[in-house]
C-alpha positions in Angstrom: 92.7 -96.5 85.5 95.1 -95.9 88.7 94.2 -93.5 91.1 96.5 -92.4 93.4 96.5 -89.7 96.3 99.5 -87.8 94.5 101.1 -88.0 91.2 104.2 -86.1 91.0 105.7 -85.7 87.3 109.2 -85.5 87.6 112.0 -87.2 89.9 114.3 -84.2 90.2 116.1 -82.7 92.7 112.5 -81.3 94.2 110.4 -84.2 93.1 112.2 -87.1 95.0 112.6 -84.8 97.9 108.8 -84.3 97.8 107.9 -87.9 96.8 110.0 -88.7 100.5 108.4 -86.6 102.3 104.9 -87.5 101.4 105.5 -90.8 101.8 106.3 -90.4 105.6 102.2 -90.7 105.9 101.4 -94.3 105.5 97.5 -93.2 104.5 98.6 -91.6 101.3 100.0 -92.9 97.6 101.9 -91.7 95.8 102.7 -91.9 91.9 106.4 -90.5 90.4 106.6 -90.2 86.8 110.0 -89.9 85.5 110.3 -89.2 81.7 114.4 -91.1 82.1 115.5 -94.8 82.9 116.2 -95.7 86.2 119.7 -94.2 87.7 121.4 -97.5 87.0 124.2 -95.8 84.9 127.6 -96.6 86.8 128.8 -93.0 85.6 126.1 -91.8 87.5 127.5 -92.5 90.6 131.3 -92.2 89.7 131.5 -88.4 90.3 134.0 -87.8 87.6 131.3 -90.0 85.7 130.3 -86.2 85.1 132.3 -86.0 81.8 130.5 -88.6 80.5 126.6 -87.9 81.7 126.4 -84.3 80.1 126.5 -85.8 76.6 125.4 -89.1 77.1 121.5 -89.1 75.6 120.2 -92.1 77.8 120.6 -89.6 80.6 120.5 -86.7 79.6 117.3 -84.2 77.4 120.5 -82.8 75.1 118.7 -79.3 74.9 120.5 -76.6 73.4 119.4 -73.1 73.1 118.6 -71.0 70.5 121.1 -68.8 68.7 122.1 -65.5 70.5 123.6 -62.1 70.2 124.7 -63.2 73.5 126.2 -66.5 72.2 127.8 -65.2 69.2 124.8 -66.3 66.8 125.9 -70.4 68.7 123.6 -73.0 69.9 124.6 -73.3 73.6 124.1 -76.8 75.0 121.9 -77.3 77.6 122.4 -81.2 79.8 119.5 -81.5 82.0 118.9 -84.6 84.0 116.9 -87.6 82.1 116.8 -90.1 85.1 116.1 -90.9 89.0 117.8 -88.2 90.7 116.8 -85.5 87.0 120.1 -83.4 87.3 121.2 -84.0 90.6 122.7 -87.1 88.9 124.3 -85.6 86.2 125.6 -82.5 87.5 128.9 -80.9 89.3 127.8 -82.0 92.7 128.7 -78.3 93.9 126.4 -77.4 97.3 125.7 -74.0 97.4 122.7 -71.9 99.1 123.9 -68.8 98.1 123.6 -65.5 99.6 120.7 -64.3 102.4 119.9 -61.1 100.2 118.4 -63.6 97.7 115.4 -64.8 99.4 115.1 -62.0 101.1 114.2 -60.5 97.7 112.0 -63.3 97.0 110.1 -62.6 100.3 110.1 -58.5 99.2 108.6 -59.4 96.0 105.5 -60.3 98.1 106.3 -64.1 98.7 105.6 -64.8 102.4 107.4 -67.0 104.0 109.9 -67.1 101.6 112.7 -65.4 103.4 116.3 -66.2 104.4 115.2 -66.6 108.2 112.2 -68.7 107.1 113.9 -70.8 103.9 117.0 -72.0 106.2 115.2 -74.5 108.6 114.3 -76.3 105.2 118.2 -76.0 103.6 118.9 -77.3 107.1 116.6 -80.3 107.7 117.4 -81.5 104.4 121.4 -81.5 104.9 123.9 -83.8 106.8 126.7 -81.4 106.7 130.1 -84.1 107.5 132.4 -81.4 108.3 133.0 -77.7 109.7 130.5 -75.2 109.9 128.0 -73.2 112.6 125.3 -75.2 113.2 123.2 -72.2 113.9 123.2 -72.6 109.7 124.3 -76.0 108.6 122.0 -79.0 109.2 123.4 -82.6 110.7 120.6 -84.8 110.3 119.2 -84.1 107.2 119.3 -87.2 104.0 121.5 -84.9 101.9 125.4 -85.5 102.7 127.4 -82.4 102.0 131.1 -83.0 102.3 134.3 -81.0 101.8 137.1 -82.3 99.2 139.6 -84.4 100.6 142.2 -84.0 98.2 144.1 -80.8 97.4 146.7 -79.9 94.5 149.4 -77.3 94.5 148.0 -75.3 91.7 145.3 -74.8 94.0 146.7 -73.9 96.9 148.4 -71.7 94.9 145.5 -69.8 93.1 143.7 -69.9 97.0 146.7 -68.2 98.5 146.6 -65.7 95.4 143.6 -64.6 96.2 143.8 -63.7 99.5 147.0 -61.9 99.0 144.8 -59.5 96.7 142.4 -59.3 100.0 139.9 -61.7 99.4 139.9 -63.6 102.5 139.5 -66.9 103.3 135.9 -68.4 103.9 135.5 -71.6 105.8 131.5 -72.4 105.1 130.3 -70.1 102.3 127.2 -71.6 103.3 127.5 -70.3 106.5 127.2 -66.9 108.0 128.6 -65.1 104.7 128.9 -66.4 101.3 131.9 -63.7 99.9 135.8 -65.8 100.0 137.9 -68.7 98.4 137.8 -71.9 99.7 137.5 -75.3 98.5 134.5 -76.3 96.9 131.5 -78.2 99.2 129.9 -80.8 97.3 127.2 -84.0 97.5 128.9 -86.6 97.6 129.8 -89.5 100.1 131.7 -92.3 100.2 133.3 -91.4 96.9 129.8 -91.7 95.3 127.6 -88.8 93.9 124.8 -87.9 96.7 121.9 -87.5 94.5 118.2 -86.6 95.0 117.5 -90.2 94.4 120.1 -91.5 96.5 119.7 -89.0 99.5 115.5 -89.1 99.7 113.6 -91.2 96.8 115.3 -94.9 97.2 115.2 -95.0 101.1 111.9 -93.9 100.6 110.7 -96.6 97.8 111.2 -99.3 101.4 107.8 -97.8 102.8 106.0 -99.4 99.8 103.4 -96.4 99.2 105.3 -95.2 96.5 105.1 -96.2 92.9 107.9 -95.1 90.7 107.5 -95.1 86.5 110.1 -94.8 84.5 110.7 -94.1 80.8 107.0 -92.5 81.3 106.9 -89.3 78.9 104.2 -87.3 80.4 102.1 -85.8 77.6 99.7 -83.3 78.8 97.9 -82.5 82.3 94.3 -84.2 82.4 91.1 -81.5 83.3 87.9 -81.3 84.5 86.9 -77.7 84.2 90.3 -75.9 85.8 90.8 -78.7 87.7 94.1 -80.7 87.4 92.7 -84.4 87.6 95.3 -86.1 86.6 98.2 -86.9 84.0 98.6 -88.5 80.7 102.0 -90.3 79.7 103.5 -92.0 76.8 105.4 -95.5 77.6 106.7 -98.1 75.4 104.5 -97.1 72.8 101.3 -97.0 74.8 99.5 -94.0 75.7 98.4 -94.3 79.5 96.8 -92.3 82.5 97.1 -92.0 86.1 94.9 -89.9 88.5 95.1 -87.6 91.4 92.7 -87.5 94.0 94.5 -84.5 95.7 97.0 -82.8 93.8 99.6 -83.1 90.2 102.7 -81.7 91.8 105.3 -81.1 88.3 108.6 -81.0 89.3 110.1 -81.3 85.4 112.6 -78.3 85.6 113.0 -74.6 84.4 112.6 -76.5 80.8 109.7 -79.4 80.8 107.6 -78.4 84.1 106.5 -75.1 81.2 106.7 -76.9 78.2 104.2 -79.1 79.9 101.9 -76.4 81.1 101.8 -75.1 77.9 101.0 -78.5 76.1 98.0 -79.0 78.6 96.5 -75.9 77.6 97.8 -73.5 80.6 100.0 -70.4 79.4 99.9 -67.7 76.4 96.5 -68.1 74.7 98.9 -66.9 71.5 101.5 -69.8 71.9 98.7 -72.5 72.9 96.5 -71.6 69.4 99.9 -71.5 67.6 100.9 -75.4 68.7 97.5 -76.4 68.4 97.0 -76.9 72.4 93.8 -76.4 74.1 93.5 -73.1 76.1 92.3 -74.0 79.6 93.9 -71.1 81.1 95.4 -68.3 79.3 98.6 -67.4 82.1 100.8 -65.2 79.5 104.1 -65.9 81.8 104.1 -69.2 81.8 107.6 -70.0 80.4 108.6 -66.5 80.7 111.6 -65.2 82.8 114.1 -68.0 81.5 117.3 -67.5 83.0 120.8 -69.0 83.6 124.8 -68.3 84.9 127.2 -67.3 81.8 130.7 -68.7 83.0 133.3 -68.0 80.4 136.0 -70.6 80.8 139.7 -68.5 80.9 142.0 -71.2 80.3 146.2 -71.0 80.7 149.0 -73.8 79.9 151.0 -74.8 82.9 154.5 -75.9 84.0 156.2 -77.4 86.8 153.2 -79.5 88.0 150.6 -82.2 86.3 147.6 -81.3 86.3 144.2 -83.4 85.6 144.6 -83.4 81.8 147.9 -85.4 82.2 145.8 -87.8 84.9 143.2 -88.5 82.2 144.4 -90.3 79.7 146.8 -93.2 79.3 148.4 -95.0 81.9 147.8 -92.5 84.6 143.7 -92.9 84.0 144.3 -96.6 84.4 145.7 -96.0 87.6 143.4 -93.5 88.5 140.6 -96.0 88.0 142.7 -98.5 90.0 143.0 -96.4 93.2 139.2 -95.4 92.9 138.0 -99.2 92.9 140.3 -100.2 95.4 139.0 -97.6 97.5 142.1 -95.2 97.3 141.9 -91.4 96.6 141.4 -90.8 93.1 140.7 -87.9 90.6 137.6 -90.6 89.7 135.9 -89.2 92.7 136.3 -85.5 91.9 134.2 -82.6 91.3 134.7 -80.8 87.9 135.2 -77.4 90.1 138.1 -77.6 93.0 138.2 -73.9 94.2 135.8 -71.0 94.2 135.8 -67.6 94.7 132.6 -65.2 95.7 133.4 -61.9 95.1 132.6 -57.8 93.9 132.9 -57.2 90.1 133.9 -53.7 91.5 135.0 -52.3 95.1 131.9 -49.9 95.5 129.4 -53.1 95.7 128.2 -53.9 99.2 127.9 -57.8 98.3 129.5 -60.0 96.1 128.0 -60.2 92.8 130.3 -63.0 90.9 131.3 -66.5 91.4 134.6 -67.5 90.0 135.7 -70.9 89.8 138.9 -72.7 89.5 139.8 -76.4 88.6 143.5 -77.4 87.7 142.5 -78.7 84.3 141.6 -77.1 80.8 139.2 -78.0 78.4 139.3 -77.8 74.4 137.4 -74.9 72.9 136.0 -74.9 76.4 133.7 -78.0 76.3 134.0 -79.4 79.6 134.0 -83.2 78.2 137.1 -82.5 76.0 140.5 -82.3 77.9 143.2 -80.5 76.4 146.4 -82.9 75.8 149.2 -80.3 77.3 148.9 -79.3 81.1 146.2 -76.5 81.9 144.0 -74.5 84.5 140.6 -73.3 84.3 139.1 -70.0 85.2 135.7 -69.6 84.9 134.0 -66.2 86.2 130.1 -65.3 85.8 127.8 -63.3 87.1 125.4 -64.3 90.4 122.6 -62.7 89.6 121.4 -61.9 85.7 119.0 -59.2 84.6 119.2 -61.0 80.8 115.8 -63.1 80.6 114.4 -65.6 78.1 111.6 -67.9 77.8 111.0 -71.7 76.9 108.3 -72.1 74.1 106.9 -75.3 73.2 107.5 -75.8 68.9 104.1 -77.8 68.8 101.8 -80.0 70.8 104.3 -83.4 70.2 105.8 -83.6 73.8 108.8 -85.8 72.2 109.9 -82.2 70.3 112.5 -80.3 72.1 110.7 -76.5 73.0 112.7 -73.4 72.0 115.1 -72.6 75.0 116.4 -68.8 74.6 118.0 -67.6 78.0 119.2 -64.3 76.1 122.6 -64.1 77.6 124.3 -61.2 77.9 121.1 -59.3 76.4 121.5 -56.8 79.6 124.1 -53.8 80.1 124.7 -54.5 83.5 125.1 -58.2 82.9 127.9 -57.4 80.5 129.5 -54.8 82.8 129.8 -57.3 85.3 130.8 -59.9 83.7 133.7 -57.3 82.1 135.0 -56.8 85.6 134.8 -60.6 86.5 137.0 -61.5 83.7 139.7 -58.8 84.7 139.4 -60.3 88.0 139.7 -63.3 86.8 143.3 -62.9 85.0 144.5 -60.9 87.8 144.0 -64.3 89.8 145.2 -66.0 87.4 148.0 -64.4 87.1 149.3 -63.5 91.2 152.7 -64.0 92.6 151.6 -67.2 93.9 150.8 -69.2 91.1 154.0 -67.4 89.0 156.3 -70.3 88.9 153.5 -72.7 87.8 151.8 -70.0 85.0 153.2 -71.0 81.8 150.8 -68.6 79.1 147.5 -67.7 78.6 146.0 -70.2 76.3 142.5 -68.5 76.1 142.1 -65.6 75.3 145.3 -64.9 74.2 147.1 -61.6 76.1 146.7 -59.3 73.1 142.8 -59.9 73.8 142.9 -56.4 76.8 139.8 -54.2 75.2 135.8 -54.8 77.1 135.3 -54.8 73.2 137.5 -57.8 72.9 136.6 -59.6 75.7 133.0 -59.3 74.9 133.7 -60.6 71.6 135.4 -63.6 73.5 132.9 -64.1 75.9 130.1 -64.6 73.3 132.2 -66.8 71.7 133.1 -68.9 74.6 130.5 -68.4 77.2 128.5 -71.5 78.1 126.0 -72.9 80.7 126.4 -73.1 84.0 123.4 -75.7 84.0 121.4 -73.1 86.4 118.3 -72.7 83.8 115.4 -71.3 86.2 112.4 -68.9 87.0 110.3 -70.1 84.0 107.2 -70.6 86.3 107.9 -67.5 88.4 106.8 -67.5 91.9 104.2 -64.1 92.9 101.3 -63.0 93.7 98.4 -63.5 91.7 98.2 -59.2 90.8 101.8 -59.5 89.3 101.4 -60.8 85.6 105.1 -62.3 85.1 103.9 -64.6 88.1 102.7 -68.0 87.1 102.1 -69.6 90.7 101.5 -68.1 94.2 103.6 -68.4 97.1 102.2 -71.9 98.1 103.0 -72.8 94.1 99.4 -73.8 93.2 99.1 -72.5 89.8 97.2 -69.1 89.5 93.6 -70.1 88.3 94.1 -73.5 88.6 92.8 -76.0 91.5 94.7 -79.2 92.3 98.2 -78.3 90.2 101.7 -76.9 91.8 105.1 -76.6 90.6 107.9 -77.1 92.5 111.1 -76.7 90.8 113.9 -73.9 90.1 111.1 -72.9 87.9 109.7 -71.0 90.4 111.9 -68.8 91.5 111.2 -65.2 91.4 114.9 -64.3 90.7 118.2 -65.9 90.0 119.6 -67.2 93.6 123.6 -66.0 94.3 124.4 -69.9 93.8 124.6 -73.3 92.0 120.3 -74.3 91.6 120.6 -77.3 93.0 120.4 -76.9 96.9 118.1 -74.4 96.7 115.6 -76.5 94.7 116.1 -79.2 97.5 115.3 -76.6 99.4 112.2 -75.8 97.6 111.1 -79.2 97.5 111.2 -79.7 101.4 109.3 -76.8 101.7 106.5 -77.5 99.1 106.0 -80.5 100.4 104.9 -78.9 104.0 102.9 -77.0 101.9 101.1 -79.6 100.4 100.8 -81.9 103.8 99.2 -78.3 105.1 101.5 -78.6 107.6 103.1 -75.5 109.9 105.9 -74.4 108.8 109.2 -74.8 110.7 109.8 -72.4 112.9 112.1 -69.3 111.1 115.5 -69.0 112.3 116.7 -65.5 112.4 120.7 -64.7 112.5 122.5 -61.6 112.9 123.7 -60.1 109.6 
């Protein structure tokens, strides 16, 4: 049986982070389990390659969540990351800490060290920021490249100057000083390739040789002695195999398998562990509890005057789209699926912003952002930043290769659809300025005669989808607090030897794409688990 110092079950956005780090000790092995293939996958790297990796199966866990009130009574799909990188490789690329109120709520909650002043030395040692931005908050030297876009289109231009003729004001670095503006979007990638997890920290890493990576390994259940995590089983071409820890399991699976797991190794609701037929090792009632996620409903109007991306994908055009991006040219191949966004107040009394708007010069059919409409469109997508509607994932049964019950419960809140109300009206205001007049053809979606809450709740639930932000399943607390699930070091309450470290464990939903911060959470756990000192805090002026 191997025995190694750490096994780490997951290579996500924390879990290759952590598996780097780690390595950086030549004394220690360590074992990454990924449940995916390797990140081989050319549309992978190809950052419009996004259209295809959110349905593609090889790739991808094709979750979907149960039906809603929220979701008018619809299954909402659910693309997670099946692969190197988890999904980091498959999503939008967007980089975006969000705001300092966040984690200092997390901190408030009774999380030391969890902070804004003591979580932004580890957002900054694991960026290279190429491009503007106060280096008293952006980090230089880090493995993750963050660049801005370097392409622009007039219907974007446009929207931007729109918005800041209704006094929204330009933003530079909305991960900088203050998140609330328009700008152009900040995104991983470099060299017209997608910076993943993988590509940023796990494959330079893999060169030090004390890391063994597994792929296509299905873990199956954490291994015990007593309420000690020992180890992990796994399921590989047909072969049921272990691995063992001599220090710690570190899971980094994600909002959705780092509790499903848990809960098939005998560790959450005593209820939910007789009903699948699990083991109870230790009965943690929250484990899987607290499942939230961002609701964008995509707006959508026809254009005139200009093309737009639909035109550019499809046909001759994509042919010499593709030509430009392989001959190194710029391209709308190396594109993020989200051009603009906007960070704003759903209403003028708020101190902070409260929703994220984005903006992309393309439309999708029925809203499913792998389907382009065939006339010429923009995209308006508003949500909420931070959700009061919570859900859970449930494993179905002890089977790890059966997909648990994911129920976010969107929109399940009052103050998540008042919000959401005044993003929307927001939304077609922008939409609709001055500036972007003589390119505003119609409204495609909703229609104009849709004007009541009443109707544009109905269309939300109808149209409201994932923002691919799933989180808090394995909430972060202190041991007295019973929706907690691990401390503020992530060692699981009552269990020695097991942390998560994921956007599983966050307390509440950050103001913010997920995927920074759980970089962010992986450099930190992994200080954690080296019992290192912490980097110095850095505290800035509000």
């Amino acid at each position: 049986m191997d025995t190694f110092d750490y096994v780490i079950v997951g290579a996500g956005s924390a879990g290759c982070v952590i598996a780097s780090r780690l390595s950086e000790d030549p004394d220690v092995s360590i074992c990454v389990l990924e449940a995916g293939p390797p990140d081989r996958n050319i549309f992978i790297h190809i950052p419009a390659g996004f259209m295809k990796t959110i349905v593609n199966p090889n790739v991808n866990w094709m979750y979907e969540t149960e039906p809603s009130e929220g979701s008018g009574g619809r299954r909402v799909p659910q693309p997670r990351g099946k692969t190197l990188g988890g999904s980091s490789s498959i999503n939008g690329h967007i980089y975006n800490r969000g705001q300092r109120l966040d984690y200092d709520g997390w901190a408030q909650r009774g999380n030391r060290g969890w902070g804004f002043a003591d979580v932004l030395p580890y957002f900054k040692r694991a960026e290279r920021r190429i491009g503007d931005g106060d280096d008293t908050f952006r980090g230089r030297d880090g493995n993750l490249v963050v660049t801005d876009i370097n392409w622009s289109h007039p219907l974007c231009d446009a929207f931007i100057d729109g918005a800041v003729g209704m006094g929204i004001p330009r933003n530079p670095d909305y991960n900088g000083a203050r998140q609330e503006g328009v700008s152009y979007s900040q995104r991983t990638i470099h060299q017209r390739r997608r910076m993943s997890a993988a590509r940023g920290f796990l494959h330079p890493a893999l060169k030090r040789g004390n890391i063994d990576v597994r792929t296509n390994a299905l873990c199956s259940r954490v291994l015990f002695e007593e309420k000690r995590a020992v180890g992990v089983e796994y399921l590989r071409g047909g072969a049921t195999s272990e691995v063992r820890a001599r220090r710690e399991v570190i899971l980094c699976g994600g909002a959705v398998n780092s509790p499903q797991l848990l809960q098939l190794s005998g560790v959450g609701p005593a209820s939910l562990l007789t009903e699948i037929g699990a083991p109870v090792v230790h009965d943690l009632p929250s484990v899987g509890e607290n499942l939230r996620d961002h609701y964008p409903v995509r707006m959508t109007a026809r254009v005139k005057g200009v093309d737009t991306l639909n035109e550019r994908s499809r046909g001759l055009p994509l042919v010499g789209e593709v030509a430009k991006y392989f001959l190194g040219g710029k391209s709308i191949l190396s594109l993020s699926p989200t051009l603009v966004y906007v960070f704003w107040k759903s209403n003028d009394a708020l101190d902070n912003g409260d929703v994220q708007i984005t903006f992309t010069p393309a439309s999708y059919n029925e809203g499913v952002q792998s389907q382009l409409d065939d006339f010429p469109g923009m995209t308006i997508a508003p949500w909420q930043q931070r959700p009061e509607s919570a859900g859970y994932v449930r494993a179905k049964s002890a089977d790890p290769r059966e997909k648990p019950a994911i129920q976010p419960n969107y929109l399940a809140e009052e103050l998540d659809r008042t919000t959401l109300m005044g993003a929307m009206r927001l939304a077609r205001k922008l939409i609709k300025s001055p500036e972007l007049a003589p390119y505003y053809d119609r409204a495609e979606a909703p229609g104009d005669d849709i004007q009541s809450d009443d109707e544009l709740l109905d269309f939300a639930r109808q149209r409201g989808t994932t923002a691919f932000h799933l989180m808090g399943t394995c909430r972060m607390g202190p041991k007295h607090d019973p929706s907690t699930v691990v401390d503020d070091e992530l060692r699981v309450h009552g269990i020695d030897g097991l942390r998560v470290a994921d956007a599983s464990v966050m307390p509440m939903m950050p103001s913010s794409n997920t995927n920074a911060p759980t970089i962010m959470i992986g450099e930190k756990a992994a200080d954690m688990i080296r019992n290192k000192q912490p980097l110095p805090s850095i505290d800035v002026p509000d």
